[in-house]
N, C-alpha and C positions, 0 to 999 in steps of 0.2 A: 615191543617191536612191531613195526611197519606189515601190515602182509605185504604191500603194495613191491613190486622188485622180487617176490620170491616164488620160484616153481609151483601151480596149484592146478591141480589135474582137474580138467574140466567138468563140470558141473553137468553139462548136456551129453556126453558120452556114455553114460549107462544104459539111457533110452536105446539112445543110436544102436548101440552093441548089444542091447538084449530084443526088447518088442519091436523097436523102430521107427521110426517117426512118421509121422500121421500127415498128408501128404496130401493136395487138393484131391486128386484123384479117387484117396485113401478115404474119403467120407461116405458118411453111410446114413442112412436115414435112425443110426441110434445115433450120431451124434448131432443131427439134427433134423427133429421129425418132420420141418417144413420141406426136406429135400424127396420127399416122397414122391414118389410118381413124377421125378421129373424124367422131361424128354431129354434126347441125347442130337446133338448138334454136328454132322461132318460136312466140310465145303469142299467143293469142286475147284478143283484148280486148272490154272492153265496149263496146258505142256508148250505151248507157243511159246516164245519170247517176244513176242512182237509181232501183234497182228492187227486188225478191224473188227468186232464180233460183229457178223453177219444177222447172225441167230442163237439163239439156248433151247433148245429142245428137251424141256423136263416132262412130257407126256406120259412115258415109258415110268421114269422116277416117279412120278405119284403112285402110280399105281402098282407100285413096289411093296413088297409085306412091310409094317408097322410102318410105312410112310403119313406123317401128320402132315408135313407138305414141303415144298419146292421154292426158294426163294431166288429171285436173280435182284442185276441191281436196281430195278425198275420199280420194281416191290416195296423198297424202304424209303423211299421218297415221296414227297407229296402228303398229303392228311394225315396224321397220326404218324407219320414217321421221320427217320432222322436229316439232320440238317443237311445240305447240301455243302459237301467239303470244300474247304477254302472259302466260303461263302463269308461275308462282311455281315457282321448280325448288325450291326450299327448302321450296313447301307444296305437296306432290300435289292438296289435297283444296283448296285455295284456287279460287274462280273465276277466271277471267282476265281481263284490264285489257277492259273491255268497248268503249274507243277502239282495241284492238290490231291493229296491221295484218295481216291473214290472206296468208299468203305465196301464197294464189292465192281470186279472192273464192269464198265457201263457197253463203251464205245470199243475201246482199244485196251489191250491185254500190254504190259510192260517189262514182264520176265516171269519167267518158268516159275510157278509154283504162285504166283498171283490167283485170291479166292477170285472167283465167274460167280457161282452160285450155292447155296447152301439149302443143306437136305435136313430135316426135322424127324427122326425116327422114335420110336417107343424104347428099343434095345440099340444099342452103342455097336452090336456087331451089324444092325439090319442097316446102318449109314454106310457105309463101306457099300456096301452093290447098290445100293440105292444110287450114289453119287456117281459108279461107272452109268447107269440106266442115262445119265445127263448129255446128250450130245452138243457140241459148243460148235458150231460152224466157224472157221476164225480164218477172213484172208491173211496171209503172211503179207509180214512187211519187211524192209530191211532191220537188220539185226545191226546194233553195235555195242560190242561187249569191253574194247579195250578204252581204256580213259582217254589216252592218249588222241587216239581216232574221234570220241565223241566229242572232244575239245577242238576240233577241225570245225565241227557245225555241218557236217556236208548232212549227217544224216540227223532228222530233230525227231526226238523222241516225244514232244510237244510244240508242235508246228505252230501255234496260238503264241507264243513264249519267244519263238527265232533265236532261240540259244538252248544251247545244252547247259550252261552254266546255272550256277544255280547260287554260287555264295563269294565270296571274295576274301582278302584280308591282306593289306601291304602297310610293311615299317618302312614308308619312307624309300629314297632310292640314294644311294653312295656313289653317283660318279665316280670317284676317286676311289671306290676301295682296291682294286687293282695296283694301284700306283707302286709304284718304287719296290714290288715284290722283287723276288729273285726267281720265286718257283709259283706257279699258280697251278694245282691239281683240279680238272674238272671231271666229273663223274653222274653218272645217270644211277640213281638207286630206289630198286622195285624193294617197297614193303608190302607184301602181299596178305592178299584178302584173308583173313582166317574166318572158321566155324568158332561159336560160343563155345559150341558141346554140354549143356549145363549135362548131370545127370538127370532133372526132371524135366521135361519137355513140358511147353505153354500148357496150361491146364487151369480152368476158373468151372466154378458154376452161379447162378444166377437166378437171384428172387424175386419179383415184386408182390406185396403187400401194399393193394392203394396207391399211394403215390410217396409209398417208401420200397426201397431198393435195399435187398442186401444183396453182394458180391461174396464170392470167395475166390482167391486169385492167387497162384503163384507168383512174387511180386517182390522188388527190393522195395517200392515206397510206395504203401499202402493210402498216403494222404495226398500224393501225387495224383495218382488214381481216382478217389472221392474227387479231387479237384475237377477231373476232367469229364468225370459222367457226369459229376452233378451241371456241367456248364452244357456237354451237348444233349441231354435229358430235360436242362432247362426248370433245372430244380433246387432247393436251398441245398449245402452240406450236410446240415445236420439229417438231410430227408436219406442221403447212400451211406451204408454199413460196408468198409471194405475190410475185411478179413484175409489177414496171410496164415493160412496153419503153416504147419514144415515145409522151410525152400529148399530145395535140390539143388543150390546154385543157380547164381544169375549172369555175374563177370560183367554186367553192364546192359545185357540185351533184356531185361526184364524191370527197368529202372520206367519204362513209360506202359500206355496201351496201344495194342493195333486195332486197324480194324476187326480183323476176328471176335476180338474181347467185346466192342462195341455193339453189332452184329447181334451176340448170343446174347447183352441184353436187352438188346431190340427186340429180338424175337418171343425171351420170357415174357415181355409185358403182350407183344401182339397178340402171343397165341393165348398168355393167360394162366401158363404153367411153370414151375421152375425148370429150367434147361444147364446141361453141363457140357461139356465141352473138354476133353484131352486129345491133343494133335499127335500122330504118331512119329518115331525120330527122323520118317523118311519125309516127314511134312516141317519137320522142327529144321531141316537141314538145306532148304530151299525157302521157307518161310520166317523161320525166326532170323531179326537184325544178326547180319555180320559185322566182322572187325577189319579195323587199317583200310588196306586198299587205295597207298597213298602209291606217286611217282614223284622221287623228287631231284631234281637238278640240284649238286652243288659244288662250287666255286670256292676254294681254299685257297690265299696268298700269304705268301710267310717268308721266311730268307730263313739261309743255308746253316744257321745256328740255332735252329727248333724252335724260332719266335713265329706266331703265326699274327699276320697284319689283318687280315679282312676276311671275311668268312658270307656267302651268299646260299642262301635257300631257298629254291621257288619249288613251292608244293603243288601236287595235282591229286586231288583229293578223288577219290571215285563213291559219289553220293548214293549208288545203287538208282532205282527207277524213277523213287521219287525223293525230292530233298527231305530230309529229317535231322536229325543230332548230327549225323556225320557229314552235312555239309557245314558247319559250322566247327568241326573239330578242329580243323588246322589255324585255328582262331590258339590252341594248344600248344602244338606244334611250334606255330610264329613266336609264340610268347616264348618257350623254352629253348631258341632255335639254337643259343651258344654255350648251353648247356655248362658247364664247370669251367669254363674258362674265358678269360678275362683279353678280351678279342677290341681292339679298339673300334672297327669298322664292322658291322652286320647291320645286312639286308636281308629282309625275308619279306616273299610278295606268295599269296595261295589263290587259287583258283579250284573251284569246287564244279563238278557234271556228274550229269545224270547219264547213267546206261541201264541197257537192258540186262538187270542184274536183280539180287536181291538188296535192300534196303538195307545201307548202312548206319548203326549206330554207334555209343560207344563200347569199347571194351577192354578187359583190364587195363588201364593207362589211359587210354581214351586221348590219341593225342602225343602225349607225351614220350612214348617208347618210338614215334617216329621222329619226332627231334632228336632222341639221345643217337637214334640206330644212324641217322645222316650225320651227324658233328661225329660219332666215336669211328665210322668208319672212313669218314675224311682224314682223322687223325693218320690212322694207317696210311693211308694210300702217300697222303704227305709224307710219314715216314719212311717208307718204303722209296719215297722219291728224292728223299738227301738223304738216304742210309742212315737213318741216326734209329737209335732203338726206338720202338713205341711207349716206352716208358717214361724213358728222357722225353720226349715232345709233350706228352703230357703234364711231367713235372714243370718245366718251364712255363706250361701257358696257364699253371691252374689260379684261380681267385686265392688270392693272399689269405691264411688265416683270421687277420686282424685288418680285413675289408670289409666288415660285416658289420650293420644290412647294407648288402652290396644290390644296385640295380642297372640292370643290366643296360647292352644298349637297348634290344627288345622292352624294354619296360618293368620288367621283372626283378621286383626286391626281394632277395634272398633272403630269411632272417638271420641265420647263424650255419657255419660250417665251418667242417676242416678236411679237406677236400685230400691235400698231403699224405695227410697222417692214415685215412681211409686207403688210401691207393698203397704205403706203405706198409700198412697193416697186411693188406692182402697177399703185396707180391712176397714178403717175408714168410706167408703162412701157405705161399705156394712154392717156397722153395723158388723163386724166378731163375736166379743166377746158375743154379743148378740142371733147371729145367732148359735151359742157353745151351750148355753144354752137352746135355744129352741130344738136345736138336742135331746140334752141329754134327754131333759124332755119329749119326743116325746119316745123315745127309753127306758124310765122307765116307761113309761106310756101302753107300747108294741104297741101304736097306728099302724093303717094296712098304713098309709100314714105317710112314711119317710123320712126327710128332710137330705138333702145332701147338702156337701157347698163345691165346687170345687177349685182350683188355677190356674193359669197359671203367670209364669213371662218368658217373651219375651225381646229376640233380632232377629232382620231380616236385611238381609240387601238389600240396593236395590240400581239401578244404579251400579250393578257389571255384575260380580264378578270382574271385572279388571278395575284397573283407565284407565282413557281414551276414557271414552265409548262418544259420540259427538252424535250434533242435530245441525240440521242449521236454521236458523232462517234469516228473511228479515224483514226489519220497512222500510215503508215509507209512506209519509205524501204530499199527493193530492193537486192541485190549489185549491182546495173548504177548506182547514185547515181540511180534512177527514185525517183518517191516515188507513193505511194497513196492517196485519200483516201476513206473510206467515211463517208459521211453518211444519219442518216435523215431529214435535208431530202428532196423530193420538189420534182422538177424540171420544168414541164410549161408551159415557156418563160421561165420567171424569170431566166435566162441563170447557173445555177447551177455548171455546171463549169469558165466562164470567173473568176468569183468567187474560186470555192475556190483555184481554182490559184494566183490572184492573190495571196491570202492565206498561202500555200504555198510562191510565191517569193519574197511579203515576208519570211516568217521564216527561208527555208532557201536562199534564192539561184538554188537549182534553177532553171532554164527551164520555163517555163511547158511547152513543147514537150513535156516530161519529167514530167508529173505528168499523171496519171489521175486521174478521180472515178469512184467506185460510187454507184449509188445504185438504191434501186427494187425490192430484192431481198433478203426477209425471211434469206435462205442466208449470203448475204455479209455483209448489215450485222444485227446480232443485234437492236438495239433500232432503236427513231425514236417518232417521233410524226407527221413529213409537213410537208407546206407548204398552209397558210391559216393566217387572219387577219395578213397582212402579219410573219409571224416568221421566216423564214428565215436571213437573214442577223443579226437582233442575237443572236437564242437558236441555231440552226444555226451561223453564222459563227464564233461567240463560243466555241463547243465546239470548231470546227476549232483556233481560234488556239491555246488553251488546252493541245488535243492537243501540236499543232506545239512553240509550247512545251518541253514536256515532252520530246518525242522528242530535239530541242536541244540541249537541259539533260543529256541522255543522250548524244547526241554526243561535245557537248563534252569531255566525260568518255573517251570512249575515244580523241579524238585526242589528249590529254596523251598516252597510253599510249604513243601512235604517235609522237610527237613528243618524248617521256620530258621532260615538263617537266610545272610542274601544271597540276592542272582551272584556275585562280586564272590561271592565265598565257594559257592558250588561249581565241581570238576566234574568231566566227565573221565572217570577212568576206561579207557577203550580196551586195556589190555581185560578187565573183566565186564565189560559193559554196564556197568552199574553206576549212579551218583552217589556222592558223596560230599563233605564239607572240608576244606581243605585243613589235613593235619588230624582227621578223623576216620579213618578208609573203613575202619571197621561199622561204621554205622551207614548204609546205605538204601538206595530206593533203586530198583531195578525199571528197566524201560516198558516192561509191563505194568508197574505199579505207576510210572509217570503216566503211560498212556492212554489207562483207566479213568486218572484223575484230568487228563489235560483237556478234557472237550466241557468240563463246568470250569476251568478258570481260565483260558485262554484261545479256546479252542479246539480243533482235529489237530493231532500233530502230523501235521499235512503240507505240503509246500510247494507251490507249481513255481517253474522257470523257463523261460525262452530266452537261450543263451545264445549272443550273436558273438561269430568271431569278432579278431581284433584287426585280421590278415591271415590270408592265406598261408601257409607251412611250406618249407623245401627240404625233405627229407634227400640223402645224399649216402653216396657208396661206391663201391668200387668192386668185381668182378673178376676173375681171372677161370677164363676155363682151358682147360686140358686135352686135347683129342687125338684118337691114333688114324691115322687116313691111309687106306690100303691104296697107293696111285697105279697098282694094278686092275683093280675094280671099281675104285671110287667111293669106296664103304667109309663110314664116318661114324666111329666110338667115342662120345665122351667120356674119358676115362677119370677125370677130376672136375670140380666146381668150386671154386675157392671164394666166398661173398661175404662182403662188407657193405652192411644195410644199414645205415643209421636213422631211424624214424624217433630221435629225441630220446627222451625216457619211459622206460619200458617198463610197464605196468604189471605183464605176464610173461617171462620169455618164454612160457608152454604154447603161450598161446601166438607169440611173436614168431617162433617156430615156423610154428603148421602154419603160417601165414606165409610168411619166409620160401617154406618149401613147394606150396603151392603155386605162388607166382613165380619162381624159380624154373620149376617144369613148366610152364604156359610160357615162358620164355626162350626155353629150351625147346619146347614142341616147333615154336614155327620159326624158329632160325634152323631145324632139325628134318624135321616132316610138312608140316601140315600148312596146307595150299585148297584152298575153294578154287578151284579150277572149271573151266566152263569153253564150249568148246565154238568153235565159229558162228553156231547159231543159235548161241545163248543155253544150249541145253548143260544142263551140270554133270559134270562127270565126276566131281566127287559127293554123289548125293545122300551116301551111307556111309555108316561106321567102316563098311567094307574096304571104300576107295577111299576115305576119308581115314589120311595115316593120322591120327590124335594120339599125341603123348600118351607109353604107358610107364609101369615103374624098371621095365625092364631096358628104357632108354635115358635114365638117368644114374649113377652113381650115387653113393652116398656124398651128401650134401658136409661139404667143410663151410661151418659158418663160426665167423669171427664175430664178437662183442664190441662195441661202439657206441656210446652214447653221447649225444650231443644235444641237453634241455633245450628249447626254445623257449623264448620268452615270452611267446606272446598266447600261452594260458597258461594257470595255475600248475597245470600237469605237467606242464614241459614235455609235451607229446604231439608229434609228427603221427603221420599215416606210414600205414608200413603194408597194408594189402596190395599194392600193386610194385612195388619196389622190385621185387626179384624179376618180375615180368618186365621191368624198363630196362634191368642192367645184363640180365643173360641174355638177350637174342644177339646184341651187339658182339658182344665178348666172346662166342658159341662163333658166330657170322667170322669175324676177328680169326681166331684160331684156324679155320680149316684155311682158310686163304691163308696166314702164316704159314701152314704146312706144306703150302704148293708155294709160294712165293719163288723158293729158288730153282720153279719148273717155268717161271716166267708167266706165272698166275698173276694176274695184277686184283681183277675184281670179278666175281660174277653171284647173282642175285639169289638171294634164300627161294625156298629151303634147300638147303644141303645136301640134299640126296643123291642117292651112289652115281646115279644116274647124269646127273648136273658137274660133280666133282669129274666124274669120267671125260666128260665133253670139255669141262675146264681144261683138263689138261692137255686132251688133243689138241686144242686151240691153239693153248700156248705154245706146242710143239710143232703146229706147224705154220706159225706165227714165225717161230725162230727158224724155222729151214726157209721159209719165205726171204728173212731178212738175211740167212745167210747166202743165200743164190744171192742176192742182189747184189750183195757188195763182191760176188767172183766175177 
């Protein structure tokens, strides 16, 4: 029997739950005696959001207790230091990208929490007064915070540039999609900025030896990283060692490096010492990449029998100060704009700007969760405006079972779904028709606690956008019958070494007990590419098997040897790990006894792979949440979650789970609470966990998750990504419900998060919306 498909309790949980896991911050010079004596790194930030630096004044700061010295940006430039950003290494005499982000601000400060200048102390507590001693002369300058506003151009946050924009992306334009509607719903929807929150905040340290470099880095993709020192350090790969020990969470904000990261190894080589560096949560929460931060207009036409004709999305992406990942997301977005359903006419046109903000990258969904949130809440509003239920319009508009690979207008080939039977599954396991009924009777009854029943039907896709995406993977298997697995997956709780193993003793029998994974460590593993957008296991996984495989196939071959009978005749039994000759079980050679002998006759039983997809995956689901809304206060209970996730076939459902439920609440958080909010002059007002409302367990319910599987074809595994699923299909569905709940107060729409506060004003609106229109017509 298979392990592969059956409940297996994680492998990395004992550490977690007993000692703990060891954690960049958490190194010590006994686990590695080169980190001795190193210096400790904090930067000066700005409080401005937008000004001219005048001057830096670190006079005071040198002469601060354990101060080794004072850097500004003037410092790292020029002889011996780093390149000049945006700068064209191909063209000397070329200007430089005038959006470039300056690895410490020069001229001009961009948003709150931007490093000015960086302090070098002996002890990690003596940085902190050191970096107050810094005084930053900085004239103000106009501020603009809202996207909307900095897409006007009045005010340029890069005068050199004469635009605030910064990235584009348009499918084409539909004249005619309008035509011949009967109802067109247009609507304006805020998906607002969220915080990452990892639990462990940016933290690296930093060595040089000669003109070798080792790293330690909190980090989803370790070979990413090696990528990019070794290019602005101007040095082969093989010369940087990047090392992930234990990630704390990443969600996407820790997929690349910042200036910071570059900075602190700048400094290790100038000064000559190894230097560390961990940002505190109140630096991680203005400085580390946010998420979303999109505005999007859209444009529904459909007729009076739940067909929808034409469907428009023009996004406004908010890039934070300077362009990075997230000006390029709604590249995302575009791609998945018509989401589950089969629209003859879409357009979708994005436009991307710069404010005075912090830098957006991606995060969980990256993209994706603001196409689903604009198509699923169009669905509504449409519904709501031919009264037909939100159920029905979605059954009517969904892609046919037996459409598949369906591509979209947007461009997007689906591989396989059943879109129906997922939305059917859910509303049967939420009780819908039941749940109808108790509305209504709540809502004749005028009761002050109002029940809302929300939807969402989801496609996401992940392992893209572009086939081809590759992960390298090594199997090999020890004189002791141990086996090894070096992956450049990146593990930072995906429950990745309980996985592999599993995958490990599927093909080789071995004991899970008995199989190691590497991972995280450019020395060990030669290649990778890391973990986001939901690829781990079908592009990752898929390189393991592939390995394994092979190493097998290689066995096999030397236990004939051992057995002197042929390759043709020898099995491997997996259920006891052992070879044998077929129709003999009783006489066999164990994978210790193969792989003693297999390096005099064929070899290491060793087997490298870089496995590239075939095509991107669209994992697919369906939603349903629950909520009590007090419309005398505006308080909002999720009282149920009902989800159907289908990411293919499912390897671990322990581990599908805790994936499941994670992205679930991160979907629930910011359709619920959580909002990076910042106030007229750029200053942040949610700059701590304090004001910063972040999902806990005590705003979710227990999670009802339904069973679905749906193989894909295009790997061996038949596996979809499933890490970001819950976070695409609850915020809609969450959003969905509370406005169901008000609906018959003459609530039409208004913008996450949910809060009591937001719910309360909804409905004065709508009430005196309605005494407005009722005066008018006496």
């Amino acid at each position: 029997m298979s392990i592969l498909g059956t409940r297996v309790t994680r492998v990395e949980d004992p550490k977690f739950l007993t000692t703990g896991g060891v954690y960049t911050a958490d190194l010590t010079d006994a686990d590695d005696p080169r980190l001795a004596g190193a210096a400790h790194v904090t930067f000066v930030r700005s409080m401005v959001a937008h000004g001219t630096v005048a001057s830096i004044d670190v006079d005071d700061a040198r002469g601060a207790d354990g101060v080794l010295g004072v850097f500004s940006a003037a410092d790292l430039l020029g002889e011996g230091g780093l390149p000049v950003p945006g700068a064209n290494a191909s063209d000397p005499t070329a200007a430089p990208e005038p959006m470039a982000r300056p690895w410490l601000a020069a001229d001009t400060v961009r948003f709150v929490g931007e490093a000015l200048a960086v302090v070098v102390t002996e002890e990690a507590s003596q940085g902190e007064d050191a970096a107050e001693a810094v005084f930053a002369d900085i004239e103000p300058l106009g501020v603009v915070v809202d996207v909307e506003k900095a897409a006007q151009d009045e005010l340029l946050l890069f005068p050199a540039k004469g635009t605030n924009v910064c990235g584009s992306f348009n499918f084409g334009e539909v004249p005619d999609l309008l035509d011949g509607a009967e109802v067109v719903i247009r609507q304006r929807i805020v998906n607002q900025r969220v915080a990452a929150c990892p639990m462990e905040v940016r933290s690296m340290a930093a060595l040089w030896e000669g003109d070798n470099l080792t790293v330690w880095l909190s980090t989803q993709a370790a070979h990413g990283v090696r990528a990019g020192l070794a290019a602005t350090f101007g040095l082969p790969a093989t010369h940087v060692r990047v090392i992930a020990p234990d990630v704390g969470g990443g969600f996407g904000a820790k997929i690349g490096i910042g200036p910071e990261e570059t900075v602190v190894v700048w400094l290790a080589r100038h000064l000559g010492r190894p230097m560390r560096w961990t940002e505190s949560r109140s630096e991680d929460m203005v400085g580390l990449p946010q998420g979303r931060g999109q505005v999007n207009h859209v444009e529904l036409a459909g007729r009076r029998d739940g067909t929808i004709a034409g469907y428009r999305l023009t996004v406004l992406q908010d890039a934070g100060a300077y362009p990075s990942t997230g000006a390029v997301l709604p590249f995302m977005t575009r791609a998945m704009a018509p989401g589950v359903y089969d629209i003859e006419k879409v357009e979708s046109t994005t436009r991307s700007v710069v404010t005075n903000s912090t830098v957006v990258e991606a995060y969980r969904g990256a993209g994706r969760p603001e196409a689903t949130h604009a198509i699923e809440r169009s669905i509504d509003i449409f519904a709501a405006e031919i009264g037909m239920d939100p159920a029905e319009v979605r059954r009517r508009n969904l892609i046919a079972k037996d459409a598949f690979p369906f591509t979209t207008k947007t461009g997007s080939t689906y591989d396989c779904g059943d879109y129906e039977r997922a939305l059917d599954l859910a509303l049967e396991a939420a009780g819908y028709a039941e749940l109808r009924v108790e509305q209504q009777r709540r809502r004749d009854a005028n009761e002050p606690i109002q029940l809302g029943i929300g939807l969402c039907v989801y496609v996401e896709i992940t392992a893209g956008p572009f086939p081809g995406e590759t992960e390298y993977a090594r199997v090999e298997v020890e004189g002791d019958g141990h086996a090894v697995v070096y992956t450049g997956s990146s593990s930072h709780g995906q429950g990745h070494d309980t996985s592999w193993a599993m995958l490990i003793n599927d093909q080789f029998g071995i004991p899970m007990s008995a199989i190691r994974v590497v991972h995280g460590d450019t020395d060990q593993v030669p290649e990778g590419t890391g973990t986001f957008g939901s690829r781990s296991l079908q592009i990752g996984g898929t390189a393991i098997l592939k390995a394994a495989e092979a190493v097998a196939e290689r066995a096999r071959h030397v236990a004939a040897e051992l057995l002197e009978a042929s390759p043709d005749d020898v099995v491997l039994d997996r259920e006891r790990g052992v070879f044998h000759v077929t129709g003999t079980p009783a006489v066999t050679r164990t994978w210790a006894e193969v792989a003693t002998a297999g390096p005099a006759m064929f070899g290491a039983l060793s087997e490298s792979t870089l496995y590239a997809s075939e095509a991107p995956t669209f994992p697919f689901g369906a939603h349903v949440a629950v909520v009590d809304v007090d419309v005398e206060t505006g308080k909002v209970v999720l009282t149920r979650i009902i989800t159907v996730d289908d990411a293919g076939r499912i390897l671990n459902p322990l581990v599908v789970e805790g994936q499941r439920h994670g992205g679930i609440a991160q979907g629930v958080g910011q359709a619920l609470l959580e909002e990076v909010r910042l106030d007229e002059l750029g200053n942040p007002v949610t700059s701590n966990l304090a004001d910063y409302a972040m999902i806990s367990a005590t705003e979710v319910p227990a999670y009802e998750l339904v069973l679905m599987e749906t193989p894909t074809p295009l790997n061996p595994l038949g596996a979809k990504g499933i890490g970001e699923s819950g976070a695409i299909g609850a915020t809609p569905a969450l959003h969905n419900a509370v406005v169901d709940a008000l609906s018959h107060l003459g609530v039409r729409h208004f913008d996450m998060p949910t809060t009591a506060e937001r719910v309360w004003r909804a409905i004065q609106d709508a009430t005196a919306s309605s005494q407005d229109t009722g005066a008018q017509r006496q």
